[in-house]
C-alpha positions in Angstrom: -154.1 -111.8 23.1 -150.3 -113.0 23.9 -147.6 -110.8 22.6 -145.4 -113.0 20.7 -142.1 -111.6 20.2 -140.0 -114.3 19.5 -140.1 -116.7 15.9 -142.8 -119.4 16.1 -143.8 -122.9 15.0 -146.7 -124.8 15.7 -146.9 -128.4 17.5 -150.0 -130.9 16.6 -150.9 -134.5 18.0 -154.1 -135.9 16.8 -155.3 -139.0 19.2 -157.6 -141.5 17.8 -159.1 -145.1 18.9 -159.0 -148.3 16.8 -163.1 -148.9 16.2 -162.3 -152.4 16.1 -159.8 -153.4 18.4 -159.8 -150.2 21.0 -156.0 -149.7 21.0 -154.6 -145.8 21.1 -153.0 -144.1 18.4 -151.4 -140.8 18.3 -150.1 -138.5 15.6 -147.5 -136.0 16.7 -146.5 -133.0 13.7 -145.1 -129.7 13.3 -145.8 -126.7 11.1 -144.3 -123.7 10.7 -147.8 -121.6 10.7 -151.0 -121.6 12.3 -152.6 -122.4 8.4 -150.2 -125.2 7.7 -150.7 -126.8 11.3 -155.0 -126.7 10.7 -153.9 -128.4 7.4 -151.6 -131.1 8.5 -154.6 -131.7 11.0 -157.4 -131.7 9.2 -155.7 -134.6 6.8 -154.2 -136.5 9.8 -157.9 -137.1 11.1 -159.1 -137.7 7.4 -156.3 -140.5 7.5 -157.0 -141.7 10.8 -160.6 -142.3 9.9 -159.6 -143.8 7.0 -157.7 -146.1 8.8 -161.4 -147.2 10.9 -160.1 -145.0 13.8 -162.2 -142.5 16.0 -160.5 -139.3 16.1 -160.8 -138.6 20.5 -158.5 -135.3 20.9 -156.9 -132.9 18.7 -154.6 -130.1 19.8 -152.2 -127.7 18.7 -149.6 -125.1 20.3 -147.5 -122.2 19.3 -143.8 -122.8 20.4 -140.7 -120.5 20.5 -138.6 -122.2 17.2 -135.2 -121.7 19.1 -136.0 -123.3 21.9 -139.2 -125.6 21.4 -141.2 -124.4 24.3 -138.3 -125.3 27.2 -136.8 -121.4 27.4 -133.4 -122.8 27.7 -131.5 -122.5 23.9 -131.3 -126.5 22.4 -127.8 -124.8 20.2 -126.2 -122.9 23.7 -128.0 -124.3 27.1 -128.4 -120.6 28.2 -132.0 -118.9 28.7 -133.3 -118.4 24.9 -132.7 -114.5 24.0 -135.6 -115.1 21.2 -138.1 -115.7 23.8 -136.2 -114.8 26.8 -136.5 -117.6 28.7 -141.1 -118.2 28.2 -141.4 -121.7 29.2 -144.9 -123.6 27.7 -146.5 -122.8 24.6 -147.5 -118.7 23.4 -150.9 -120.1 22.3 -152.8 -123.1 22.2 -155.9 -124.4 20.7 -158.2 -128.0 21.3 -160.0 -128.9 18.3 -163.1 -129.9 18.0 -163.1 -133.7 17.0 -166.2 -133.5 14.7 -165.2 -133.1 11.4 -166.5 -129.9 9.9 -165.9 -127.8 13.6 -161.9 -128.6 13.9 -161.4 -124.9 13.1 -164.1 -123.2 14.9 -162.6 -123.1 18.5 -159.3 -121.4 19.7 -158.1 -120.3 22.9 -155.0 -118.1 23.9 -153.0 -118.5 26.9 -151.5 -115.8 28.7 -148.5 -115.6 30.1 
């Protein structure tokens, strides 16, 4: 498991293909925990397939809040102190794109 010392928020796109016409779709979101993100996701595809689209990738990731992932501060342009300076994403997690298995799978990435 990642040691996460720095204040988190969590980072969702949910891809999907028109059934009819075959054109791309995504759905990019943000959460501010792991149980809000699976939430925001799990209705996100529930809308998508409302909308006749096939739900083709679903991922998440766990991102420093001060500095969205980049390890550079967005308020000061110096190397984040909250996160000091982790570039990329603490964890992240591909969903499974069949409806009752989005939850099942989850993978950390280490430093």
């Amino acid at each position: 498991m990642v040691e996460i010392p720095a204040t988190t928020k969590w980072r969702y796109i949910v891809e999907c293909q028109d059934i009819e016409s075959g054109s791309i779709y995504a759905a990019i979101g943000s959460a501010d925990t792991r149980e809000q993100c699976e939430g925001h996701v799990s209705h996100e595809a529930e809308r998508q397939r409302d909308l006749y689209r096939h739900v083709v990738n679903v991922e998440a990731c766990e991102l420093c809040r001060e500095c969205d992932g980049e390890g550079v501060s967005l308020s000061t342009g110096l190397r984040c102190a909250s996160c000091d300076g982790r570039q990329g994403p603490f964890t992240r997690i591909k969903f499974s794109s069949k409806p009752r298995r989005f939850f099942q799978a989850s993978h950390s990435k280490a430093a």
